[in-house]
C-alpha positions in Angstrom: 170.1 186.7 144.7 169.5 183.5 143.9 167.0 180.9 145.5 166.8 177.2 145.5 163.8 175.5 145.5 163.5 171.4 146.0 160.7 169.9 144.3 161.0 166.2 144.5 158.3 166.0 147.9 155.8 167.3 145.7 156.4 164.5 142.8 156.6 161.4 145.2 152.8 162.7 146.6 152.1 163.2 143.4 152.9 159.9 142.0 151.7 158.3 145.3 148.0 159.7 144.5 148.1 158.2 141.2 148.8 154.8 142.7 146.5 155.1 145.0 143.9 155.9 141.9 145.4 153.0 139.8 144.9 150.6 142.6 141.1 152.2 143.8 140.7 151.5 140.0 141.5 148.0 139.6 139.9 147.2 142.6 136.5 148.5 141.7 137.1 146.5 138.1 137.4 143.2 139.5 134.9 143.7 142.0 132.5 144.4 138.9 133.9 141.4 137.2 133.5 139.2 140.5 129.9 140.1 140.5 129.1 139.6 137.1 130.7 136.3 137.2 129.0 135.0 140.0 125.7 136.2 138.6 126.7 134.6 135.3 127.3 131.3 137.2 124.0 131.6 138.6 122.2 132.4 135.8 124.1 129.2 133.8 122.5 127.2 137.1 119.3 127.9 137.2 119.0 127.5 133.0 121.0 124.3 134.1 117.9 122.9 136.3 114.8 124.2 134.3 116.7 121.9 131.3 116.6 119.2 133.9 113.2 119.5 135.0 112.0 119.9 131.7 113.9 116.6 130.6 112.3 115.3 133.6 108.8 116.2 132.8 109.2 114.7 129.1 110.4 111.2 130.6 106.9 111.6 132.7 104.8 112.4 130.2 105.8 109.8 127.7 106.0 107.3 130.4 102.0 108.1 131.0 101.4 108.4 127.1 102.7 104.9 126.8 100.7 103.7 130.0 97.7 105.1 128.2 98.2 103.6 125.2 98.8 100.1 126.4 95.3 101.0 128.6 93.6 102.4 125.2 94.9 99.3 123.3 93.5 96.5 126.1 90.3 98.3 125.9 89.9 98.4 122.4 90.6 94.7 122.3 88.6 93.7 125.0 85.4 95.5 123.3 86.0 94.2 120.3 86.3 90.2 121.9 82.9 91.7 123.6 81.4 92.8 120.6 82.4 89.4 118.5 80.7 87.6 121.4 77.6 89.4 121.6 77.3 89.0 118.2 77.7 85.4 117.8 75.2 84.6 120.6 72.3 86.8 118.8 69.9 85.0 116.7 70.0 86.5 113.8 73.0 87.9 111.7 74.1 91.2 113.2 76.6 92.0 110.8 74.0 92.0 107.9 71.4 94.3 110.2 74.2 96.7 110.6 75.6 96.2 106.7 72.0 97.5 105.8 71.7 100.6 108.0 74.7 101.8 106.9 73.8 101.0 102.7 70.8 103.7 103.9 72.8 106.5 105.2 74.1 109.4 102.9 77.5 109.6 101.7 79.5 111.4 104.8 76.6 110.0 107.4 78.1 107.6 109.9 76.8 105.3 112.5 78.6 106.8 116.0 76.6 104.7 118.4 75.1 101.3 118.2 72.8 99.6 121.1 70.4 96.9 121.1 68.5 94.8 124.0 66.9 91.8 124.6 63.9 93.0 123.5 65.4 93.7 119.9 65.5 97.3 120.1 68.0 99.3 118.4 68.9 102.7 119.9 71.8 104.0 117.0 73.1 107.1 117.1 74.0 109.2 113.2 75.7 111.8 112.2 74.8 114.0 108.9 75.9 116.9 107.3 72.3 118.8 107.2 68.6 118.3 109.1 67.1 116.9 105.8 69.6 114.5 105.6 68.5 112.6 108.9 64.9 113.1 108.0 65.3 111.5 104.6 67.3 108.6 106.6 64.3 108.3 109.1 61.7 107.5 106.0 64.3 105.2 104.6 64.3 103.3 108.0 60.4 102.9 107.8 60.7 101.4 104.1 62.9 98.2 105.7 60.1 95.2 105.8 62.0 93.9 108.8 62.0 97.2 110.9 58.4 97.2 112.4 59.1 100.4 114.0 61.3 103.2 113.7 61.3 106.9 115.0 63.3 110.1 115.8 64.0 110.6 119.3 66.7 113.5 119.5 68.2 115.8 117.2 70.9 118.6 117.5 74.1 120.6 115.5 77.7 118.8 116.7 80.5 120.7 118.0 83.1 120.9 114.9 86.9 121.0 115.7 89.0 123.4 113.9 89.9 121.6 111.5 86.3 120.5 110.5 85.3 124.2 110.9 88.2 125.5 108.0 86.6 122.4 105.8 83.4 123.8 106.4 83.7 127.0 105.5 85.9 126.1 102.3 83.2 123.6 101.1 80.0 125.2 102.0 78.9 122.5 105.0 76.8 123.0 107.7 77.9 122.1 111.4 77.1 117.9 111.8 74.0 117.5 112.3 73.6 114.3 115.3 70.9 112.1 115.3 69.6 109.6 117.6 66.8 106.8 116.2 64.9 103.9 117.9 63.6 100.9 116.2 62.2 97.7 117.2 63.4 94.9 115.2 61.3 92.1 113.2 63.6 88.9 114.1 61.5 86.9 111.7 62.0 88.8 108.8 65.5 90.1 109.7 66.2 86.0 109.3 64.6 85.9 106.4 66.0 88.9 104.7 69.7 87.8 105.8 69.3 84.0 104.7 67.6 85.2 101.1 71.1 87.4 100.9 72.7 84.2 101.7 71.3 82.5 99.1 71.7 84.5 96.8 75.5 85.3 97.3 76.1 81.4 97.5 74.2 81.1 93.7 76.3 83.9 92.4 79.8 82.3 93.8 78.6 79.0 91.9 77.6 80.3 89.0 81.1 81.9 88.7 82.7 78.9 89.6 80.9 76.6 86.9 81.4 79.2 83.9 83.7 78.3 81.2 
């Protein structure tokens, strides 16, 4: 006995399933692929507009760097056409006064701050590397015939940057040591003491310019 059995509906569901499969498949792919290309994009965006902002910013900033240069600049020429004029309208030389105090100070002592009234008194601010180095400047002061007075009003340790911290502690300094000093001026003798400097500058030029 002999039986015939068909079995080509079986491979057309068969091969319909895998179809399907293929298809659910690829489908799911480019779904994945949509997605991460769209957050790609976005991504690309937003790094696209921090770069602009940042660009942005920098044209700002320099823009109020150069503003506070060309501020910093008109300043610092103003006080100096200030200064020049003070100076010239003083009756005595200021530049020599000033010339001296600084001859007195230790080697890495600086004048920071400079003031004087109508009254000719000086109010000068110093800066030293130790205590004894302001007290030493203070008895110098006192030795100048045309300083009738001079004391120490405030003393205290600067704040150092970083920089002058690393020097510190490679070369053994102290924290700056600030200063402040009043004096009362002898106009007199400062005259006198600036015109005898004078004089003897001007004998010195001419006895250079008469030797053989």
């Amino acid at each position: 006995m002999l039986v015939d059995i068909n079995l080509l509906p079986q491979k057309e569901k068969k091969t319909k399933a895998s179809y399907i499969v293929l298809l659910a498949s690829i489908l799911i792919v480019l779904i994945i692929a949509a997605i991460f290309f769209f957050i790609i994009q976005d991504r690309k965006q937003s790094i696209a507009n921090t770069e602009q902002q940042l660009a942005q910013t920098s044209e700002l900033l320099e823009a109020k760097r150069a503003k506070l240069e060309n501020y910093q600049s008109s300043n610092s020429v103003t006080d100096l056409q200030n200064a020049i004029t003070w100076a010239d309208q003083q009756p005595y030389n200021v530049v020599y006064m000033l010339q001296e105090l600084t001859k007195l100070l230790p080697e890495r002592g600086f004048i920071s701050e400079f003031e004087m009234n109508e009254d000719h008194a000086v109010n000068q601010q110093v800066q030293f590397d130790t205590k004894s180095e302001a007290a030493y400047y203070l008895s110098l002061l006192t030795s100048v015939q045309w300083i009738e007075e001079a004391v120490l009003t405030e003393a205290q340790t600067a704040d150092l940057t970083d920089q002058e911290t690393e020097s510190a502690v490679s070369d053994d300094i102290v924290p700056r040591y600030i200063a402040n000093y009043e004096m009362r001026i002898n106009v007199p003798a400062l005259k006198e003491a600036a015109q005898t400097e004078n004089d003897e500058q001007d004998r010195v030029q001419d006895e250079g310019g008469t030797s053989p």
